[in-house]
C-alpha positions as CSV (number, residue, x, y, z in Angstrom):
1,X,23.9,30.9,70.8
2,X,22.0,30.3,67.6
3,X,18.5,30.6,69.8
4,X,19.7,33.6,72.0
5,X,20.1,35.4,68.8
6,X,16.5,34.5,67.1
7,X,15.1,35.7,70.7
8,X,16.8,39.0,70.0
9,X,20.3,38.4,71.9
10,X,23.1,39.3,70.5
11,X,25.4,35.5,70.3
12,X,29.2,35.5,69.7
13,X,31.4,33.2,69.5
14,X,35.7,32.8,68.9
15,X,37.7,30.6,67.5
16,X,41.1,30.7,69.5
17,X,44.4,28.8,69.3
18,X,47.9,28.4,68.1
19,X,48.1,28.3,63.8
20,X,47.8,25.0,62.6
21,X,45.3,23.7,64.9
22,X,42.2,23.5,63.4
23,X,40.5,26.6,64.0
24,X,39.1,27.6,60.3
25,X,37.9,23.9,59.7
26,X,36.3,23.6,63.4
27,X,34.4,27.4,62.0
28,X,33.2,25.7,58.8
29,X,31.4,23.0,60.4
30,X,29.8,25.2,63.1
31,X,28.8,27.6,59.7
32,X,27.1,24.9,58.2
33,X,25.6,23.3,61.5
34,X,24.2,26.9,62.5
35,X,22.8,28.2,58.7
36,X,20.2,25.5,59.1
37,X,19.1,26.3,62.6
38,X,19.0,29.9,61.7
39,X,16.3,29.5,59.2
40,X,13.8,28.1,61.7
41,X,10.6,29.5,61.6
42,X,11.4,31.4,57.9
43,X,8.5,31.6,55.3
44,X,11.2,32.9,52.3
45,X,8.3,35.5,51.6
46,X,10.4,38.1,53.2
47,X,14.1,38.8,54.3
48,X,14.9,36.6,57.2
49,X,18.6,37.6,57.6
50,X,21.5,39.5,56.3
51,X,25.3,38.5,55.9
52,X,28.5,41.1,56.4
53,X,32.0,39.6,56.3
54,X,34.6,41.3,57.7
55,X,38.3,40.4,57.0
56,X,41.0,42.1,60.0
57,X,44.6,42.7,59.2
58,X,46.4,43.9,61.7
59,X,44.1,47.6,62.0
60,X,43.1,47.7,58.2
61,X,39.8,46.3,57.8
62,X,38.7,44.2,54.1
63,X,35.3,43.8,52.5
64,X,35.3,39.6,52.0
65,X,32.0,39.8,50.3
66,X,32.3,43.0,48.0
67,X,33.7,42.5,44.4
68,X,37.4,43.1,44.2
69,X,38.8,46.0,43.1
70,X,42.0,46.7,40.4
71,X,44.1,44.6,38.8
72,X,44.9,42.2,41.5
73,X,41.4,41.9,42.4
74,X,42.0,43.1,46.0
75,X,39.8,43.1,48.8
76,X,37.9,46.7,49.1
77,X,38.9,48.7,52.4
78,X,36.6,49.5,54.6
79,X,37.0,52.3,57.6
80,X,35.4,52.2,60.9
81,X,32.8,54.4,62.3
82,X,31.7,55.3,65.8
83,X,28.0,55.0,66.2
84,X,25.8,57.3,69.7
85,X,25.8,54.2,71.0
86,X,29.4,53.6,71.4
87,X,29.5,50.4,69.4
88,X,31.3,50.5,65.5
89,X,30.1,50.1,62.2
90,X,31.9,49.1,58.9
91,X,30.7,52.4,56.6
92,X,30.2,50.7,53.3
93,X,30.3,47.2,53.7
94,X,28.6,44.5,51.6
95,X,25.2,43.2,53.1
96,X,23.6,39.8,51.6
97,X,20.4,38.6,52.1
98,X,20.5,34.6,51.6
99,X,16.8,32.4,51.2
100,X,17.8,29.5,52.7
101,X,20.6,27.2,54.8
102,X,22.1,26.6,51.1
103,X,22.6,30.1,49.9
104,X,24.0,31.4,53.6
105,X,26.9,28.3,53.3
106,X,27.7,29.3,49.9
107,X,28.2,32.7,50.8
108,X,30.2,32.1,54.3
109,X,32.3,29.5,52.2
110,X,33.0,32.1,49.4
111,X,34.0,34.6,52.4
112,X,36.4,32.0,53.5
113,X,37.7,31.8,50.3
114,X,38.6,35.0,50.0
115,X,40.8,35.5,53.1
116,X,44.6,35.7,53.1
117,X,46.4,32.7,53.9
118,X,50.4,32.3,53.4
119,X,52.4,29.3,54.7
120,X,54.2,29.1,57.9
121,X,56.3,26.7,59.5
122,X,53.5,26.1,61.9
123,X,50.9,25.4,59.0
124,X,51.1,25.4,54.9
125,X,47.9,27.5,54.5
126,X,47.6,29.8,57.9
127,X,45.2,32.3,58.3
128,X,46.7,35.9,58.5
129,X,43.8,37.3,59.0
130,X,40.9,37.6,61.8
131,X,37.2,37.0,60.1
132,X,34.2,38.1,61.8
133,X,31.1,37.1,60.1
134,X,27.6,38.9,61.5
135,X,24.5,38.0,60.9
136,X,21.8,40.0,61.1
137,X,18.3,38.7,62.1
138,X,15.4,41.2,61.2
139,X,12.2,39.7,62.8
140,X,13.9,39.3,65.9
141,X,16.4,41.9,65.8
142,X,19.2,39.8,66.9
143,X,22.7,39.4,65.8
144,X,25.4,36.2,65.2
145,X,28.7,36.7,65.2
146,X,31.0,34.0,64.2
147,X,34.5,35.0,64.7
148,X,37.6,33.1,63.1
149,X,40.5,34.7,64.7
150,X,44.3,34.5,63.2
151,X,46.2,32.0,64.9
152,X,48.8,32.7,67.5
153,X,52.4,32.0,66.8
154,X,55.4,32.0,68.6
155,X,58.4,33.8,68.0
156,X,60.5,30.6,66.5
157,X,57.5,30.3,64.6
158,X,58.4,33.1,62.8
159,X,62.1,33.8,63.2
160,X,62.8,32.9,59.2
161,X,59.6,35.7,58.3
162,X,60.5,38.8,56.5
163,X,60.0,41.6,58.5
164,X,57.1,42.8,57.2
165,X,55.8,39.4,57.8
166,X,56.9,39.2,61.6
167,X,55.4,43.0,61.8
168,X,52.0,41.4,61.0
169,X,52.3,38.4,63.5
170,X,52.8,41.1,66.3
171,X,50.0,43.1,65.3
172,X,47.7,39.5,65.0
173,X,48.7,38.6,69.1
174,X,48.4,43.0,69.9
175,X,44.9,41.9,68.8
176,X,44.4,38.6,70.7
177,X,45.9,40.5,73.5
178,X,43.2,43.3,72.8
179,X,40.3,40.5,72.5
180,X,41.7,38.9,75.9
181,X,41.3,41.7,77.8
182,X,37.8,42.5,76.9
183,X,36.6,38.9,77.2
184,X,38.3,39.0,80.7
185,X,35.9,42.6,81.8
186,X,33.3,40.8,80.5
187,X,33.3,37.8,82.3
188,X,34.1,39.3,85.2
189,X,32.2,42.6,85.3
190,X,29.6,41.8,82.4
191,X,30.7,45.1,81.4
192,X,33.6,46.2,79.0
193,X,34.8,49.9,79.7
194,X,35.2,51.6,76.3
195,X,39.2,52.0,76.1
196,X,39.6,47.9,76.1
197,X,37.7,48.1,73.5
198,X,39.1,51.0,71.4
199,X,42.4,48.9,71.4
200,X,42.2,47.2,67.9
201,X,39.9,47.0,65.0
202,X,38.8,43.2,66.5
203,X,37.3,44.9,70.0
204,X,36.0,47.8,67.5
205,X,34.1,45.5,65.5
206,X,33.0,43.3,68.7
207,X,31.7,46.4,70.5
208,X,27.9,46.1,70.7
209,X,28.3,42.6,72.2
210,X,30.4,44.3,75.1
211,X,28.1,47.4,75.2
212,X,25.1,45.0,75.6
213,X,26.6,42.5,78.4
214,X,23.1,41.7,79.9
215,X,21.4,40.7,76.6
216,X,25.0,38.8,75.2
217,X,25.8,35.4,75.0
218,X,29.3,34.7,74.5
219,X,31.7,31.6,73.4
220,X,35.2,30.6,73.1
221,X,36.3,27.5,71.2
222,X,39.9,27.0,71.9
223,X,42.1,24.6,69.7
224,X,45.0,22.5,69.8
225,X,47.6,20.8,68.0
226,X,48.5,16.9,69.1
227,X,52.0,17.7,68.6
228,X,54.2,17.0,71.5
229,X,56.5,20.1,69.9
230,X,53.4,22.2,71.1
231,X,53.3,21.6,74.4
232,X,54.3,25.0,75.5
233,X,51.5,26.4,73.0
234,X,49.0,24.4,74.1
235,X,49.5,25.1,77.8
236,X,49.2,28.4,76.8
237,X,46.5,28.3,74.8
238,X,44.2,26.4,78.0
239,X,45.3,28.9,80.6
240,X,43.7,31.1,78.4
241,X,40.5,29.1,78.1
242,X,40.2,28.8,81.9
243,X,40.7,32.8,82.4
244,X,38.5,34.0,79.7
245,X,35.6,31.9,81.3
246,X,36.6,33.4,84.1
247,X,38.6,31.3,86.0
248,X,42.0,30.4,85.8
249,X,43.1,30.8,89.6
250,X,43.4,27.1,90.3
251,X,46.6,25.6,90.7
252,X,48.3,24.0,88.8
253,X,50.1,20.9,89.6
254,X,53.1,19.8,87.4
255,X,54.1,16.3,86.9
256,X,57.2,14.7,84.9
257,X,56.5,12.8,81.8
258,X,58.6,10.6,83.1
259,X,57.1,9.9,86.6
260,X,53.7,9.2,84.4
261,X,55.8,6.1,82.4
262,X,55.8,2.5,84.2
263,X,59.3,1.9,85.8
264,X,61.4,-1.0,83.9
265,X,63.9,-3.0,86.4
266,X,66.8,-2.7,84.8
267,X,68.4,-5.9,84.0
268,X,72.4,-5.9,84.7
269,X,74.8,-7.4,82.7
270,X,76.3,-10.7,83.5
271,X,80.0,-9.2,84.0
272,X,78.7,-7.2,86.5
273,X,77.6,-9.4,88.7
274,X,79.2,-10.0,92.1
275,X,80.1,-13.3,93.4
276,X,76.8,-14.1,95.3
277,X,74.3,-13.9,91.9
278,X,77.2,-15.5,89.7
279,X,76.4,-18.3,92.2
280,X,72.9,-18.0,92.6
281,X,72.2,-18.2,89.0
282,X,74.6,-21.6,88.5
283,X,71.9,-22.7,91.2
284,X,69.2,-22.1,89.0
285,X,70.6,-22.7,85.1
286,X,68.2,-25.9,84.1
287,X,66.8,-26.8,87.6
288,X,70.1,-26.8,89.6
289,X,72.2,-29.2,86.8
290,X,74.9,-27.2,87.1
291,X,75.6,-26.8,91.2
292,X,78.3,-29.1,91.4
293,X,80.5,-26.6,89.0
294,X,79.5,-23.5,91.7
295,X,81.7,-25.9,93.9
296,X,84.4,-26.3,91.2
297,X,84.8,-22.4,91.4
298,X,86.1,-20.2,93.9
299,X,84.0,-18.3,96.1
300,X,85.4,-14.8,94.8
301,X,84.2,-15.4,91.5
302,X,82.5,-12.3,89.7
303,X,80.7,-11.9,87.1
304,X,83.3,-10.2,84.9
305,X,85.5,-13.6,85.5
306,X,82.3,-15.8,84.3
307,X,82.2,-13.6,81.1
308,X,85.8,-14.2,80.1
309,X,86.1,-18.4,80.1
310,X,87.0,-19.7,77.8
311,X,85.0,-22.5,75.6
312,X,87.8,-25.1,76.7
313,X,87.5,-24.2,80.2
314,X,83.3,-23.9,80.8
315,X,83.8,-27.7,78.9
316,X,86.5,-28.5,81.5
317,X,84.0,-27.4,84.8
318,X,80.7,-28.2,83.5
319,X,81.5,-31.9,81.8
């Protein structure tokens, strides 16, 4: 992606997955791995690159790099514009022009920083909020976009939310759904018609890589939780996978977790044993010692009888 985009492609990538599983930390490390690659062939004598950070709730759109405004040091709001082209601009937003791998990480990470996260029962510090990070290259006039989208959630995930709280989970999967759809044209088609992508302020943003299908390179990471309470989440999350790279018509085959588990023998208690292995283990007790007392008992005897002698009495028949 990173050397599409320095050849003048426009390279996108998404982080996708249920909250909890490891999407922003996954983004960082890609951050950091792709701000040193990006610099390749820069001098420092001139601009090599810019930096706009977008923050996404629900269809409000948030400046991440611009100061804050008022007391609470809020985010400035940004509104969208249609460009000629079809594609969508931020009017207003915040541009920086880093020097060197250094300075681009310590802006993305202050970007991070600045995104709102609440806890869930999912995940302490989830991310209610979709990031989209562009990057700008100017000698070769092509474009990164690293995008860090909310995490998905199911409805017990949220049952205990507030309303307003549960209001902004559905407008996070209206988005995904949104994103799903155009990633789905795109793949298929290589070309997204313009009301998939006039759905939510994500496809807004994301425009000009759907306009521009033959010169874009695009990437989904999807993540995970280990959890065996996630099952269902995680199924959902890899059919998703599979269809946005544009498949997801194979069959599935479904399998018990049980049938994948070795098969004990089950060992039966001693009073339940009928006559013929109350006799065949006398046989065997200490190399066949004990076969005269299988001749001392009678030939109905069970296992629940063998259970209920007496001390006196196994004396008595064994000597």
């Amino acid at each position: 992606l990173v050397r599409s985009s320095l050849g003048g492609g426009i390279s996108t990538m998404f982080m996708f997955g249920q909250t909890g599983s490891g999407k922003t930390h996954t983004m960082s490390g890609i951050q950091e791995l792709a701000s040193r690659d990006l610099f390749n062939g820069a001098d420092g004598a001139e601009p090599w690159l810019s930096v706009t950070c977008i923050e996404l709730r629900g269809n409000r759109t948030f400046d991440l790099l611009a100061p804050g405004v008022g007391k609470r040091n809020e985010r400035p709001e940004l509104k969208l514009r249609e460009q000629i082209d079809g594609s969508y601009a931020c009017e207003g937003a915040a541009d920086i022009f880093p020097k060197s791998p250094e300075e681009l990480c310590a802006v993305l990470e202050m970007a991070q920083s600045r995104r709102a996260t609440s806890a869930t029962d999912a995940n302490s510090v989830s991310s209610r909020s979709h990031s989209v990070c562009v990057i700008q290259l100017f000698q070769s006039d092509g474009q990164l976009m690293l995008v860090d989208c909310a995490g998905t959630e199911r409805r017990k995930d949220s049952m205990f939310h507030s309303k307003e709280r549960q209001q902004e989970g559905a407008e996070i999967n209206a988005s995904l759904h949104a994103l799903k759809e155009c990633i789905r044209y795109f793949t298929k088609e290589n070309r997204v018609p313009s009301h998939a992508y006039r759905a939510s302020s994500l496809t807004k943003i994301l425009a000009e890589a759907f306009i521009r299908g033959a010169a874009a390179k695009l990437a989904v990471v999807c993540t995970v939780s280990p959890c065996a309470t996630d099952t269902e989440h995680t199924l959902a999350t890899m059919r998703m996978g599979m269809a946005l790279g544009g498949r997801g018509n194979e069959k599935e085959e479904k399998q018990m977790v049980l049938d994948l588990m070795a098969k004990k023998e089950r060992v039966r208690h001693p009073k339940q044993w009928d006559p013929e292995q109350v006799f065949e283990w006398l046989d065997a007790l200490q190399g066949g010692k004990f076969c005269d007392v299988a001749d001392a008992i009678p030939r109905n005897f069970t296992g629940q009888m063998l259970v209920r002698l007496s001390e006196a009495r196994c004396v008595q028949l064994c000597s």
